[in-house]
C-alpha positions in Angstrom: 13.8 -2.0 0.3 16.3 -4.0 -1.6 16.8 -3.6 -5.1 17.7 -6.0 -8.4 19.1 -9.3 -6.8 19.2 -8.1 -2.7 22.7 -5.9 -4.1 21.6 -2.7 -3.0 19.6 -1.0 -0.1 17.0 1.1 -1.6 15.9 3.6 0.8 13.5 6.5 -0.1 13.0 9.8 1.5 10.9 12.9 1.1 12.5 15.2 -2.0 13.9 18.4 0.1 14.3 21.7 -1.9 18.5 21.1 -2.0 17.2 18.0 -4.0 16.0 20.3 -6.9 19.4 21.3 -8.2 19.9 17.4 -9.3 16.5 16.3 -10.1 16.0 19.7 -12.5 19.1 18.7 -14.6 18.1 15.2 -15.1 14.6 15.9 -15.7 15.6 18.2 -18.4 18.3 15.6 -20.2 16.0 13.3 -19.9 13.2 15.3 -21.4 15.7 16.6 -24.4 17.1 12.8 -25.0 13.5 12.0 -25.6 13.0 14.6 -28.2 13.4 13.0 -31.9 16.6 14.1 -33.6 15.0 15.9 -36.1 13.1 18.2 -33.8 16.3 18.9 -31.5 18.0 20.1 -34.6 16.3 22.9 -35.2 16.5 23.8 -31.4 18.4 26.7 -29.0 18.6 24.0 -26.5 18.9 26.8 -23.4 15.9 28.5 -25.2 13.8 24.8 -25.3 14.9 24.5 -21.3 13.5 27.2 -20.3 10.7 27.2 -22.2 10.0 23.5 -21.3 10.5 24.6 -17.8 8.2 26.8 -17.2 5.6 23.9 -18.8 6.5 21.1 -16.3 7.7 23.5 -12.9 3.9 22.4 -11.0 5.1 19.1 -11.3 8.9 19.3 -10.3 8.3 21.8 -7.6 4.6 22.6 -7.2 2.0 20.6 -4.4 0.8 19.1 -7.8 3.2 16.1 -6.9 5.0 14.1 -4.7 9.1 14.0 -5.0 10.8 11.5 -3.5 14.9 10.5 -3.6 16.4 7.2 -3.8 19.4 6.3 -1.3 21.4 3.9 -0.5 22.6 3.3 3.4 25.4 5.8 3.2 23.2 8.7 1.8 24.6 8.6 -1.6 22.2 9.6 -4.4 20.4 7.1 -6.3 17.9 8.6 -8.3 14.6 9.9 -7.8 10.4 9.5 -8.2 7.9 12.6 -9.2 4.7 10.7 -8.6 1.1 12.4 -8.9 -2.6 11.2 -10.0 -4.2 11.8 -13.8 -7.3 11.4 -15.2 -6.6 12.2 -18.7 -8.3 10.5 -20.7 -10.5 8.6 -18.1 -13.0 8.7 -15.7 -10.9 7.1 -12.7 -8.3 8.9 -11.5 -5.1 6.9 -11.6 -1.4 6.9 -10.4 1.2 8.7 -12.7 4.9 8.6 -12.5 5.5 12.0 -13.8 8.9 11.6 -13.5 11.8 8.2 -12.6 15.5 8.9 -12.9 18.0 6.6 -12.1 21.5 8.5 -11.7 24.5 7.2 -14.4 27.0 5.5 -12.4 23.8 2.8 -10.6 22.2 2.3 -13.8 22.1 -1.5 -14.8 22.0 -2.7 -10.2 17.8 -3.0 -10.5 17.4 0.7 -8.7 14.6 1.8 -11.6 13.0 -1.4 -11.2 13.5 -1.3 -7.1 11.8 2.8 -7.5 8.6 1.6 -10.0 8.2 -1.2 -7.8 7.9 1.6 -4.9 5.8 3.7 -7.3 3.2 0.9 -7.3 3.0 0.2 -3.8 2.6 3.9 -2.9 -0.4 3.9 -5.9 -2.2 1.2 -4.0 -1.6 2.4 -0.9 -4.2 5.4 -2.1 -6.2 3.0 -3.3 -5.3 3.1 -6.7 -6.1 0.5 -9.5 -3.9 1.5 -11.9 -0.3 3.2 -12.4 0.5 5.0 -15.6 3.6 6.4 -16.9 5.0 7.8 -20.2 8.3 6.6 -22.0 10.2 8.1 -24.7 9.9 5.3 -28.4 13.7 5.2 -28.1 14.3 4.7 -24.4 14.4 0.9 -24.9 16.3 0.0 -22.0 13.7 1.7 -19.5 10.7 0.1 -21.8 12.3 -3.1 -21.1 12.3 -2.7 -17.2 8.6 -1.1 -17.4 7.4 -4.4 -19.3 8.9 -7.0 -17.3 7.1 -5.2 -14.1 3.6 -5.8 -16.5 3.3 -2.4 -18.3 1.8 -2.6 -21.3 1.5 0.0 -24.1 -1.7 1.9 -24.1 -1.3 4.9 -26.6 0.6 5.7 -29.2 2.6 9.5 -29.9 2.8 9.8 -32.9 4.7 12.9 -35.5 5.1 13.3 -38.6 8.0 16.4 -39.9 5.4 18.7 -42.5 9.1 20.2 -43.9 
C-alpha cells in the first residue's frame, strides 16, 4: 500500500511481542500529551504510567485487539495500528482504532492517513459499517488527517478543574 502522494511503501504486518517495547512508549506519550496541562501538573508521571497501564494493557497486549506495524520495504519502523470492535454506546458493534501512531522522523509523508485508510478497509472487511476512533481536543494535526478521510465529531469530553 502506498502512502500520501505514491512516496512511500506502506506495508503492514502482524504486531510480534518485540514490537511491544516501541508501541508501549508511544502509546504512553501519546496518552500523557493528551492529558490537559492542568491535570499533568499535579502528576508523578511514572506513578500515572503505571497506573494508566494497568487500565489499557487488554488492549495493547491482550486478545481484546489486533496490533499491527507499519513498514516500509527495508523493514524500517513506521508506526503502528491497535484496532478492536466497540459497542459503547450503541447497539451495533462497530470498528475502533484503539490506538494509531505514526513514529517522529515519517510524520508529515501521508503514513497516518496511508494506516486509517488500512483501518477502514480491515473494518469492512468484517463487515463493519462504521469505524470509530478517539482524538485528544489539542491533537489538531491528527484531527485534520481524520476529517479529510470523513470523520466527523460525534461526542464531546468535556472537564471542568473543581480547584
Amino acid at each position: 500500500m502506498a502512502a500520501g502522494r505514491g512516496t512511500i511503501d506502506l506495508r503492514m504486518r502482524p504486531a510480534r511481542h518485540s514490537d511491544l517495547a516501541r508501541i508501549w512508549p508511544a502509546t504512553l506519550q501519546t496518552a500523557w500529551d493528551d492529558l490537559p496541562a492542568e491535570e499533568r501538573e499535579g502528576l508523578d508521571r511514572r506513578k500515572w504510567e503505571q497506573h494508566f497501564r494497568k487500565k489499557i494493557e487488554r488492549f495493547v497486549e491482550g486478545n481484546r485487539t489486533e496490533k499491527w506495524v507499519a513498514e516500509g520495504t527495508s523493514g524500517e519502523f513506521f508506526g503502528y495500528l491497535i484496532l478492536g470492535e466497540s459497542s459503547f454506546l450503541t447497539q451495533e458493534t462497530h470498528a475502533f482504532v484503539y490506538d494509531i501512531w505514526v513514529a517522529p522522523e515519517h510524520r508529515g509523508k501521508g503514513i497516518g492517513k496511508g494506516l486509517i485508510e488500512w483501518a477502514s478497509g480491515w473494518a469492512r472487511e468484517r463487515g463493519h459499517r462504521k469505524i470509530k476512533l478517539e482524538v485528544g481536543e489539542g491533537n489538531a494535526r491528527a484531527r485534520h488527517v481524520y476529517e479529510s478521510l470523513g470523520f466527523r465529531g460525534e461526542r464531546r469530553y468535556m472537564g471542568k478543574s473543581l480547584k
